[in-house]
C-alpha positions in Angstrom: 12.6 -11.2 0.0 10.6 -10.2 -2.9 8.1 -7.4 -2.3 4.7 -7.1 -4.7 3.4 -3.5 -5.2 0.0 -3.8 -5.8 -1.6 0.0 -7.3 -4.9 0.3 -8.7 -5.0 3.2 -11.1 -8.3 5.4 -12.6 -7.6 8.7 -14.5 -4.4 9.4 -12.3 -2.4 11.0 -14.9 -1.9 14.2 -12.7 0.0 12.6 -9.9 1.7 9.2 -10.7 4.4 10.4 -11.9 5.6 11.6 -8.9 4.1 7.7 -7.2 5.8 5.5 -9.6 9.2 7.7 -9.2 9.0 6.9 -5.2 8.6 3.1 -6.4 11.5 4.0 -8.7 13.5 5.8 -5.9 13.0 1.8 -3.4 16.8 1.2 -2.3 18.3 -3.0 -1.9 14.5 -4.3 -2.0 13.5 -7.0 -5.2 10.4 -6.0 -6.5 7.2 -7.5 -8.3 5.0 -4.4 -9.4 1.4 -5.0 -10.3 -0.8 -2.0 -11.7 -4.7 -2.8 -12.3 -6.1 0.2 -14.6 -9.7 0.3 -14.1 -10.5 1.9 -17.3 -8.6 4.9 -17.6 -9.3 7.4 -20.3 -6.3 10.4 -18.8 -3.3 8.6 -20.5 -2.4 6.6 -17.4 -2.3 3.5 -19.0 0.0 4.6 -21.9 2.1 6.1 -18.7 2.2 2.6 -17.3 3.3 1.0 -20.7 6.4 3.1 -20.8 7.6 2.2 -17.4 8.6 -1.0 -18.5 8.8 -2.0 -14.5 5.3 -2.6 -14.4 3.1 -5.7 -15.4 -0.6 -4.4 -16.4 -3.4 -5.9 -15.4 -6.9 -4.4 -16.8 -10.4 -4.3 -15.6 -13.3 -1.8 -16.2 -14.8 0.9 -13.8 -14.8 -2.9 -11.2 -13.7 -0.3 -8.6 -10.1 -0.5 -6.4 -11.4 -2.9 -4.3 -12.1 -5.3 -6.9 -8.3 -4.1 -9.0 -6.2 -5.1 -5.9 -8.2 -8.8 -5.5 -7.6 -9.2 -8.9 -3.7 -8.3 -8.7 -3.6 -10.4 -5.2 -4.4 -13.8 -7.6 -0.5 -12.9 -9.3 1.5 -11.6 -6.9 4.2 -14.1 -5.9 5.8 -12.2 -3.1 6.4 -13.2 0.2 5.4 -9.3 1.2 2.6 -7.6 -0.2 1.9 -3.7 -0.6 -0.9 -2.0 -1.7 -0.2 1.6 -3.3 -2.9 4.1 -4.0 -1.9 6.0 -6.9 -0.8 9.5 -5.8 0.6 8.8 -2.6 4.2 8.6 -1.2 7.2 6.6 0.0 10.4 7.2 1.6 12.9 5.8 -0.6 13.5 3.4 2.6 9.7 2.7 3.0 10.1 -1.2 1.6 13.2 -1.6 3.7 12.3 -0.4 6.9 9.0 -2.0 6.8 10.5 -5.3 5.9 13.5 -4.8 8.9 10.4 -4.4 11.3 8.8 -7.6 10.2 11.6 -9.6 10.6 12.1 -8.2 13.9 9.0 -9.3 15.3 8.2 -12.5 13.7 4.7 -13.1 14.9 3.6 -9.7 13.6 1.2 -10.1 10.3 2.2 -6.8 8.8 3.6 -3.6 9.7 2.2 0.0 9.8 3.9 2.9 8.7 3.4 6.0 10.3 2.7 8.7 7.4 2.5 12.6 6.4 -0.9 14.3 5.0 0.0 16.7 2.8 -2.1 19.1 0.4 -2.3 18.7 -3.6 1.1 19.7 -5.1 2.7 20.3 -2.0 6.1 19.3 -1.2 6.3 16.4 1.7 9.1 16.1 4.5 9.4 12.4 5.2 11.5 10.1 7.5 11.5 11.7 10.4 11.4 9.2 13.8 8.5 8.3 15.3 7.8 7.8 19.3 5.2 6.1 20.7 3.6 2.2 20.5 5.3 -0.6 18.8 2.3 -2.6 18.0 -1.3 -1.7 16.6 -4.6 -3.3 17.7 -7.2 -2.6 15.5 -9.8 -3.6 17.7 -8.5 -2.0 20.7 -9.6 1.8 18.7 -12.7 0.7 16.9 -14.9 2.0 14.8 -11.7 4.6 14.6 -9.2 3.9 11.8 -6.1 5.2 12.6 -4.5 3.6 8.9 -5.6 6.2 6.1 -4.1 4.4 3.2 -3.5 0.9 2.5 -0.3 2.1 1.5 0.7 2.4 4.8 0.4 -0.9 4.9 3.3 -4.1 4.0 1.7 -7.8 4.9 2.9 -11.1 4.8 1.4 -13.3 1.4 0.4 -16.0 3.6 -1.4 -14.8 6.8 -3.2 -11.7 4.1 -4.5 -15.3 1.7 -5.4 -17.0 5.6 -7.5 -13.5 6.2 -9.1 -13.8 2.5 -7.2 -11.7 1.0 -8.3 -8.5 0.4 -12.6 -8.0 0.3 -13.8 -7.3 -2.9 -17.8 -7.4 -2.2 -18.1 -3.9 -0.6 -17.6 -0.6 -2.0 -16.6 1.0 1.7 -14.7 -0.1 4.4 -12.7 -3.0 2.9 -9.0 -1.8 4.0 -10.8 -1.8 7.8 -12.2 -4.9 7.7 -8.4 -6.6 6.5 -7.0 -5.0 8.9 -9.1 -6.5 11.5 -9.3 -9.6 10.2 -5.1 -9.4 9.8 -5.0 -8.5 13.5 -7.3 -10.7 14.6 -4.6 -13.7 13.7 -1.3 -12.5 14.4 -0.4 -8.2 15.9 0.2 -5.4 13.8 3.5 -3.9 14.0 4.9 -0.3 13.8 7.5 0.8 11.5 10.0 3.6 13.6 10.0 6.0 11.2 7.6 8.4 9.0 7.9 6.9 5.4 4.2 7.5 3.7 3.1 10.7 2.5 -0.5 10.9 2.2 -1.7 13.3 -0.9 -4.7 15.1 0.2 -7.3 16.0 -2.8 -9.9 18.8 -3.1 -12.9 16.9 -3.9 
């Protein structure tokens, strides 16, 4: 089944190299990739041109919430993936994510457990992961256990059902989806560590 990558990009020369090379790196999965630049001056833009992979979408300074609405309204996958521009996948990310969705059919999306790691650091991922098969969101509020939306594939229809994603707040939007996602249908757990979460100074 065809995946879309949704990744909305400001000023994130410094990093997506490495992020669109992990998209690069996705093994036996069909892809749409959708990048929303939200006005970058860095060279990110030109960056994306070159990577002929990628269909642009352009907005300015609307924010990420408002990039990956906008990029929603074209994707034509029957998965969706949000990426945030300087994290991580496994090369096996799409696939195992995708295997665990068709596994459990009545699951909306599926979670994959990730790695925080510092700046430039290198990032170990794969490794197996014990614990819960399914995620209630509601079960651990207000706590968030899903740091990145790229943590994150969802089926197109029950994500358009939910609203897609909310574009009318500035904080909080990937929690409220994932409420709202859960609310519907259970949120699954991939078996294996395939996100690597950069963490920035500042």
């Amino acid at each position: 089944p065809l995946i879309t990558i949704i990744m909305p990009v400001y000023n994130g020369l410094r990093h997506l190299p490495q992020t669109l090379d992990a998209v690069a790196a996705q093994r036996d999965v069909p892809l749409q990739c959708l990048a929303v630049d939200d006005g970058s001056d860095d060279g990110s833009l030109e960056l994306l041109k070159r990577r002929g992979a990628w269909q642009l979408l352009q907005t300015d300074r609307q924010g990420p919430n408002r990039a990956r609405a906008l990029a929603l309204q074209a994707a034509e996958g029957e998965f969706v993936t949000f990426l945030d521009q300087d994290d991580l996948w496994h090369p096996q990310h799409l696939v195992l994510c995708v295997q665990s969705l068709e596994r459990d059919s009545r699951a909306a999306a599926v979670v994959a457990p990730r790695r925080a790691f510092r700046g430039s650091d290198r990032v170990r991922l794969g490794g197996a992961r014990s614990g819960p098969r399914c995620l209630d969101p509601w079960a651990i509020h207000p706590i968030n256990v899903i740091d990145t939306p790229s943590m994150v594939v969802i089926r197109r229809q029950p994500l358009l059902a939910a609203g897609g994603w909310p574009s009318d707040r500035l904080l909080g939007a990937d929690t409220l989806l994932w409420w709202r996602l859960s609310h519907a249908a259970p949120l699954t757990i991939a078996p294996r560590r395939t996100v690597g979460v950069r963490r920035s100074d500042g």
